[in-house]
N, C-alpha and C positions, 0 to 999 in steps of 0.2 A: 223144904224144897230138895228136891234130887239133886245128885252132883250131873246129872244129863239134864238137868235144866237149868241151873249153874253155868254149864258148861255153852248152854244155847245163849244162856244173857250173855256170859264173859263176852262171847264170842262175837253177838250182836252189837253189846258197847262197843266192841275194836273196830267193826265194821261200820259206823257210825263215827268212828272220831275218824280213821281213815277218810270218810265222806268228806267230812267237814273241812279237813284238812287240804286236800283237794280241792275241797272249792275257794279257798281262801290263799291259794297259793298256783301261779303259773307250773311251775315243778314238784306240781308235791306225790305224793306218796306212788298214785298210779301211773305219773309218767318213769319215774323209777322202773317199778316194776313192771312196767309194760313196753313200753317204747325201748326203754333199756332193760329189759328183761333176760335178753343173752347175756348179759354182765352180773346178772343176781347169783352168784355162787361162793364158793372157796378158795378160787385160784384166778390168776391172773390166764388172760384170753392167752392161748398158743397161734402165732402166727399164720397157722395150717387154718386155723379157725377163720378166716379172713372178716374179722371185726373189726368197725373203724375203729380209728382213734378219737375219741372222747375227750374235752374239757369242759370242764366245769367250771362256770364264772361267777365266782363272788360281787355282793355290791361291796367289798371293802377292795376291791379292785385286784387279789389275787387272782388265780387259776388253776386249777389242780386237775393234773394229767392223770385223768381214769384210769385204776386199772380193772378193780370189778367193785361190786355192790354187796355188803356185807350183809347188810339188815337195813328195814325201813321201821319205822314207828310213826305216830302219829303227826310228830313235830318234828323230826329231824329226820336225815339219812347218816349211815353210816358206811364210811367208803373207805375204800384201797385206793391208796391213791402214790404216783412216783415221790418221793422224798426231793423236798426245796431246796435240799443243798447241792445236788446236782450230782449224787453217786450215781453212777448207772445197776440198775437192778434193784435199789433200795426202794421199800416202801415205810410210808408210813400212814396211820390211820386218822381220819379225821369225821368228827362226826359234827355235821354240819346242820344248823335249824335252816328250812325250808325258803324261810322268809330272805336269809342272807344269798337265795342263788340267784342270779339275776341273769342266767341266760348258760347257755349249752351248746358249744361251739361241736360239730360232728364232723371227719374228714376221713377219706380214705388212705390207709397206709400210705405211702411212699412207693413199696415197690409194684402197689395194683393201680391199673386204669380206671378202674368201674366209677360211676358217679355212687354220690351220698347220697340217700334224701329221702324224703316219704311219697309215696306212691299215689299221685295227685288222682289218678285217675277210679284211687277206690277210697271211700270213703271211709273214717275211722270209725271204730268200733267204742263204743260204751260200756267198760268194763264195772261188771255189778263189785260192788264192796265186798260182798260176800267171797267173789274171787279173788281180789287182793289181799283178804285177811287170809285166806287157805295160801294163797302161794307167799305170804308174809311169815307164815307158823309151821309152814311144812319145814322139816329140816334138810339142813345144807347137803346132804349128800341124795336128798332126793330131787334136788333141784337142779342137779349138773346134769 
């Protein structure tokens, strides 16, 4: 077999366990990268940026204050997230399986007015696998 055909399985299995995983999970793989897709990069969001604020809620009853989305995989995320002890500016990294989030608190800065929310009046869109596995394997400096 070719390594371009190779390349089209690998490719297909990952797109395929992202499926799966997605359907098996409230939060998984595509609401990551999509809903939170402005967060999928290398660095924490700048101010200027006007991106809410983010938490992520554990069922073991933690919370951890987004800062962006390092990488997805099939079963977990991997995040930037503010450090628990309460330093200002510290991060620390946590990679989290799918199963354990149990919900997604979204809000706007403090110093903006605007509302949060998803846009009732247009309907969501159906992102193919295929497009999660490219924006999941493209690299970090092509996604900022």
């Amino acid at each position: 077999m070719s390594e371009s055909n190779n390349g089209d399985a690998e490719r297909a299995a990952a797109a395929g366990a992202l499926a799966r995983a997605d359907s098996s999970c409230t939060f998984g793989p595509s609401f990551f990268l999509g809903q939170l897709g402005g967060f999928v990069r290398d660095h924490c969001p700048t101010p200027d940026e006007h991106l809410p604020m983010v938490q992520i809620l554990l069922a073991d009853g933690r919370t951890l204050d987004l800062c962006h989305i390092i990488g997805v995989s099939p079963r977990w995320v991997m995040l930037a997230v503010g450090d628990a002890t309460g330093r200002q500016g510290e991060m620390a990294i946590e990679l989290v399986p799918f199963e354990m989030i149990h919900g997604v608190r979204i809000r706007t800065r403090h110093d903006e007015g605007s509302t949060v929310g998803f846009a009732q009046h247009h309907a969501p869109s159906v992102i193919a696998a295929e497009t999660l596995l490219g924006a999941a394997m493209r690299p970090a400096h092509e996604r900022a």
